[in-house]
N, C-alpha and C positions, 0 to 999 in steps of 0.2 A: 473160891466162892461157895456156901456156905448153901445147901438146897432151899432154903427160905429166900434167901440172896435171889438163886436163879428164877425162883417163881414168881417174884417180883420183878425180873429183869424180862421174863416173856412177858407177864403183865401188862409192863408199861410197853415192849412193842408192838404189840397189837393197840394201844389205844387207853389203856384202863389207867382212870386215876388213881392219883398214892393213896387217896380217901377211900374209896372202892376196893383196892388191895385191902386195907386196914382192916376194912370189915371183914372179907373172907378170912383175913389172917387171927382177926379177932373169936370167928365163928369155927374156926378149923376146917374151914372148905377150902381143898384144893383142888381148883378145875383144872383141865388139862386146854391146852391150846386154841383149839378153836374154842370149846368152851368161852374161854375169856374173852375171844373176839367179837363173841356173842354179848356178853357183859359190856364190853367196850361199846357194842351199838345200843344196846339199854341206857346208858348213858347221853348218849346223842340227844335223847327224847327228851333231856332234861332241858337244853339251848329253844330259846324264841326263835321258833319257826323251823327246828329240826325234825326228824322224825317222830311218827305218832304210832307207828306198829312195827315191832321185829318180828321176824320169820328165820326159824332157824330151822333146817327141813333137807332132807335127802336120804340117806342111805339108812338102812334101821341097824340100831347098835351101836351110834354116834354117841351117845348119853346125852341125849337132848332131855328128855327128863328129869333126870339129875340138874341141868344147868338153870333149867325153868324155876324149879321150887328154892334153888339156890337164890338164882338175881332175885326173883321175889324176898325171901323168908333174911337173907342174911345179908342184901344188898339195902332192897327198898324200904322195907320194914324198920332195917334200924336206923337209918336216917330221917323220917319224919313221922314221928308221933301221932298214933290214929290212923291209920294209912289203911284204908281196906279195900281188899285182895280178895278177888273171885278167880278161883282156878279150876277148870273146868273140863272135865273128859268125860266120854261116852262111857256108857252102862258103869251103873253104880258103885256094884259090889267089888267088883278090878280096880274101880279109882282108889277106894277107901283102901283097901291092902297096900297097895302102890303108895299111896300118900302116906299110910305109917309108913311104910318100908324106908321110904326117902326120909321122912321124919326124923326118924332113930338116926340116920347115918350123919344128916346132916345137921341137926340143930343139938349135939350132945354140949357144945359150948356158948348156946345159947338160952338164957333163963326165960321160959314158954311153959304154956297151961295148954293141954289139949283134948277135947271134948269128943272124944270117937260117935260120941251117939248124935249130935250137934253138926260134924265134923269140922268144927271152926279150931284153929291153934291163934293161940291171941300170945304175944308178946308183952314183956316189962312194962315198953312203952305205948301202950294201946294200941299199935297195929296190931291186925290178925288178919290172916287168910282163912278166906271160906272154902272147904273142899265142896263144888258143884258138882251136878251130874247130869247126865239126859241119855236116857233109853231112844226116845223115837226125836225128833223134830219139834215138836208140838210142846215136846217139855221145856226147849228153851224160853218159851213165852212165861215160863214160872217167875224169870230172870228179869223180864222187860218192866220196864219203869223204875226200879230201883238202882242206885249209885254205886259204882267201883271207881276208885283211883289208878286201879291196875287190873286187869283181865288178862287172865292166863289162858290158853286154849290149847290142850293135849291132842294130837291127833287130828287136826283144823277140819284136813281133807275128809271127815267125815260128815263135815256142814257144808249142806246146799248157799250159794251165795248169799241168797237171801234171808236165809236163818243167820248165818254170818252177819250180814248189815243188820239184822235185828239188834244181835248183842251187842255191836260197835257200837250203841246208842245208849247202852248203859256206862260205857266209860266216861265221867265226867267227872268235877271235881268242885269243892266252894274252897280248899285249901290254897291260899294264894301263891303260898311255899312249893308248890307239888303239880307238873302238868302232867295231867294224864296220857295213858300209852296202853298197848295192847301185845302181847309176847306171844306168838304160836310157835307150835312144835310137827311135823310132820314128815309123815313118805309119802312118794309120790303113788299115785291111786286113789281110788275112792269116790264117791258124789262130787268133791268139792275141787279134785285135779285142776279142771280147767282156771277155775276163778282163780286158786290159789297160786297156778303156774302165772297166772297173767299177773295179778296184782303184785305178786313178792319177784318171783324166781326172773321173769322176762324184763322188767327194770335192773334189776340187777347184773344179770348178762348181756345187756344194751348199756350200763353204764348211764342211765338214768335216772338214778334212786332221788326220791325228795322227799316223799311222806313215809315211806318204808326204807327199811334195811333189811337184806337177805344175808345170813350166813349158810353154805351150802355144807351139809353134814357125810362126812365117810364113816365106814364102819372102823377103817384104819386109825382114827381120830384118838377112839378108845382105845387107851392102853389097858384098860382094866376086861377089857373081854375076850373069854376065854379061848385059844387058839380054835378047838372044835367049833364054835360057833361061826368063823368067818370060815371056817370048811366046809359047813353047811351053807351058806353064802355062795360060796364059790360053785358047789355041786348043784346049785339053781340053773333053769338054761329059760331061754327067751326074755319076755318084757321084766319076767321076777328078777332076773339078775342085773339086768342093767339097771331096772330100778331101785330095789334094795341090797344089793352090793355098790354097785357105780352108783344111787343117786341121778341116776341120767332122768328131769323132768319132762322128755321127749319121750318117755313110754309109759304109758298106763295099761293094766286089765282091760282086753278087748278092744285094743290100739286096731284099727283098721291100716293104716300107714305105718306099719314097723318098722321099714328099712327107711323112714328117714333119720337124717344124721344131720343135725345143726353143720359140723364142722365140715359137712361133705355137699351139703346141698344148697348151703345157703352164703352167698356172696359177697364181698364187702364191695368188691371193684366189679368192672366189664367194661372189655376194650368196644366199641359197638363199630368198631372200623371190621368187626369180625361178621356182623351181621347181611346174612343173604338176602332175607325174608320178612317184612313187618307185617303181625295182627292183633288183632285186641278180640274181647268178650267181654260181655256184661252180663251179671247177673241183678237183676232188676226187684227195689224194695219200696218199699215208702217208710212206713213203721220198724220197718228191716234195713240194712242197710242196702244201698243198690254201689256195688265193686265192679269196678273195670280194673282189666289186667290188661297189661302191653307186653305181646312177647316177639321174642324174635327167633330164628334158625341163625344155624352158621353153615358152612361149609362140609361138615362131618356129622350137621343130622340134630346136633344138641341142640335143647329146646331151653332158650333164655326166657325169665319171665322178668321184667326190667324194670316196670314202673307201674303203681297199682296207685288207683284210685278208689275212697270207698268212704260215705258219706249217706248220712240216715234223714229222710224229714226234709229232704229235699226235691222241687221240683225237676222233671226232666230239661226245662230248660236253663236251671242252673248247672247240672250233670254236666252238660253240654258244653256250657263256657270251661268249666274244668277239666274236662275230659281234653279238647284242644289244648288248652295251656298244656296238660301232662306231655302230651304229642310235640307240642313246641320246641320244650327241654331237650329233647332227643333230637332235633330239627324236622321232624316229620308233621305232615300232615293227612288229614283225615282220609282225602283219595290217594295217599301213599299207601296203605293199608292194601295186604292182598284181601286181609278181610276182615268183617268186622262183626260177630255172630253172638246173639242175644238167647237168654233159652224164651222159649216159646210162648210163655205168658204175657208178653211185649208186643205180640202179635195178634190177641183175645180183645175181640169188641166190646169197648165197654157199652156202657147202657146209654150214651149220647151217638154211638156208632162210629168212634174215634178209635185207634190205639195209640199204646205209647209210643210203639215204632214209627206211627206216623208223627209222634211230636218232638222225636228225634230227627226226624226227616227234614223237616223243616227247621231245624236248628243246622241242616247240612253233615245231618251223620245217618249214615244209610245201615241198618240193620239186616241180617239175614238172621233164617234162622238154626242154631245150632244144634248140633249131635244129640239128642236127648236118650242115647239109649245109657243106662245107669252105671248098670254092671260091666260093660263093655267101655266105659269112659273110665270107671275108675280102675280098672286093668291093665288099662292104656299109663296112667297115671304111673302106678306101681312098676310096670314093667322099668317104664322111663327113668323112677328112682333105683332102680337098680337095687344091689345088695353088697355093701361093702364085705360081709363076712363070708359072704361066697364067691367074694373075688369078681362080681360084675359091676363091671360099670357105671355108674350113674350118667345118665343121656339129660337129665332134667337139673336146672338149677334155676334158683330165686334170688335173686337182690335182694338186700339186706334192708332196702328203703318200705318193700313190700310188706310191713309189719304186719297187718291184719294176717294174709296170707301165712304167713311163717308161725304167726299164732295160733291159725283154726288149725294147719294140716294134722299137728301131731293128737290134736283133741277129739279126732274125730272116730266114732265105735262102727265097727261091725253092729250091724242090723240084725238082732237076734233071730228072727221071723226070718230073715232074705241074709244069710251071712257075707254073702260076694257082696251086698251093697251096703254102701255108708247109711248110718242111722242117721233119719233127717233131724236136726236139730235148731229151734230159732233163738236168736239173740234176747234178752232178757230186756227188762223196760228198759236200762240201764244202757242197752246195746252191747252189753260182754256175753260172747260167746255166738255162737249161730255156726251155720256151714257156708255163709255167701261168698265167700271167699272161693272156698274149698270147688263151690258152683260153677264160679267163673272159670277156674281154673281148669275144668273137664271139660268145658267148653272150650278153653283154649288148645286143648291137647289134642281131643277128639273130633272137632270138626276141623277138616279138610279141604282144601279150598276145590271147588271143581274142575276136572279135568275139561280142555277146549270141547272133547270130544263129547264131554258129557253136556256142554253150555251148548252145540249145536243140535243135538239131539232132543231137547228142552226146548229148542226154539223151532222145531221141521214143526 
């Protein structure tokens, strides 16, 4: 088999059609493996009703770069006539270098005109990409209201969600021939971690992909980078290394929860014939979302978190019907509970002279109130996750069904100002992201049910 032979032969296993090969083959790009399987979910985007954004992102030195200006320039480009391509990375003068760099290497067998002062390269058949740029935030608005049929974004995680959803609005198209898509590139860190973890990376590791496709990038990937470079990779220690060596989108820059470990803390099964002890916690929203957690003990002290509820814009006595149904599942009920602990603002008079604990009350679910002390819950927390690399334990684990939960823990920062405490964060109009989760779940850890001796003493 003949090396053109084999690169056509990994091509077509991961996914990539014989027309899509032709092109690289015609352009002289030869991607390497994952690359391609990147290209194969570019494709995807072309089917009614398949994918509208790839995300190709993890480890730095994967050549995600490379692969971006590739699907664009020698994929998309040459198959539909007029095709215009906004590619888009932070600060200016790095992109423009970067984009000739890739330039030169990649399009020497394709016939292109390129305009460095413009920085537009326009193609035979009137496609062209636009090299973009944006220094602060405020520069994407340059972009809003004008048309792409493809959007490229270098480095995503340096856009806040909502500058994100801004651009996603310029991808449309009047070509009937062409649906439009959006292709990032990224490592994990940055403003935009959380959103980007949720929307690409956590479908993808759940096995729920629809509007997206995640390719997850190693530095191993590259066979073109040089030994030294992954040595310096390797001589990184803490969240840098797992994150741009391994890729691991469970740690970012000033990760308050280090030691958790998807594969260590989080559940797929739970025998519940194991369970000594039922409680739950609520942390209470309206515009936010208000999450209940169900957890249980066993025998040896672990602390199961088993069944989460968690629901925005709803009243307490809808919560209420839900909250029972979740307790059902498990065959329990509400006075099964040793307890059942709200944090404190569920207990605050409103202005009619009401609380909400009292309109949980009367729905038949009795609230106390929980642990509020911050620092000392979230310690509690940490200790329970243990430290796989230091050989401790883990006491604490979560169900797999508890999605919200499993998505805030790893998002969540050291408190610059107060470092022992979690920086409070709320959920966006959209409801991605907040710490309600994170809330309930300190509450679940750290309040304690009271000792007889301590209920008799309360009552002399």
């Amino acid at each position: 088999m003949t090396e053109l032979e084999r690169y056509f032969a990994v091509g077509r296993a991961v996914g990539c059609p014989e027309d899509q090969m032709d092109n690289f083959e015609r352009a002289g790009v030869i991607l390497q493996e994952r690359q391609l399987a990147a290209s194969a979910a570019a494709r995807l985007c072309d089917r009614a009703g398949g994918p509208t954004a790839v995300g190709y992102g993890g480890a730095r030195g994967g050549g995600k770069s490379h692969w971006l200006l590739a699907q664009m320039g020698a994929d998309d480009c040459q198959r539909v006539p007029g095709l215009k391509c906004l590619l888009l990375r932070k600060v200016g003068k790095a992109n423009m270098e970067h984009f000739e760099d890739l330039r030169r290497r990649l399009f020497i067998g394709l016939a292109h005109e390129f305009s460095a002062y413009r920085g537009v390269l326009t193609f035979g058949n009137g496609s062209r990409i636009i090299a973009g740029h944006f220094q602060a935030e405020k520069d994407i608005d340059a972009y809003l209201g004008l048309e792409y049929d493809v959007i490229g974004i270098e480095e995503a995680t340096t856009l806040s969600s909502r500058k994100h959803q801004d651009i996603t609005t310029c991808c449309r198209t009047s070509k009937p021939n062409w649906r439009p898509r959006i292709y990032s590139t990224t490592n994990p860190g940055g403003i935009g971690h959380a959103w980007y973890r949720m929307k690409f990376v956590l479908p993808f590791l759940e096995r729920r992909e629809r509007e997206t496709r995640f390719v997850p990038a190693r530095v191993s990937d590259n066979a073109f980078n040089n030994p030294e470079y992954q040595r310096v990779l390797e001589g990184l220690s803490g969240w840098q290394r797992r994150a741009w060596l391994e890729g691991d989108w469970d740690l970012a820059a000033g990760q308050f929860f280090t030691t958790f470990r998807r594969d260590v803390h989080v559940l797929a099964d739970f025998d519940e014939t194991r369970a000594r002890e039922w409680f739950a916690a609520l942390d209470y929203g309206f515009a936010h979302y208000t999450v209940v957690l169900l957890g249980c003990t066993d025998g040896d002290g672990n602390l199961f978190v088993v069944d989460e509820h968690a629901e925005r814009l709803w009243l307490p006595q809808r919560h209420a019907a839900a909250v029972k149904a979740m307790l059902a599942r498990h065959g329990l009920r509400v006075e099964q509970l040793r307890r059942f602990v709200a944090g404190t603002d569920v207990f605050s008079r409103q202005s009619d002279g009401t609380t909400i604990a009292a309109q949980y009350g009367r729905e038949g679910i009795t609230l106390r109130p929980a642990n509020m002390d911050r620092v000392n819950g979230w310690a509690e927390v940490l200790q329970r996750l243990g430290d796989v690399e230091g050989n401790i334990p883990a006491r604490l684990f979560i169900h797999r069904r508890c999605g919200r939960l499993v998505e805030t823990l790893p998002s969540l920062q050291h408190d610059p100002s107060r470092p022992e405490d979690v920086l409070k964060v709320d959920a966006d109009e959209e409801g991605v992201g907040g710490d309600d989760a994170a809330e309930a779940l300190r509450y679940l850890v750290a309040t304690r049910a009271r000792s007889i001796s301590q209920r008799k003493l309360r009552g002399l």
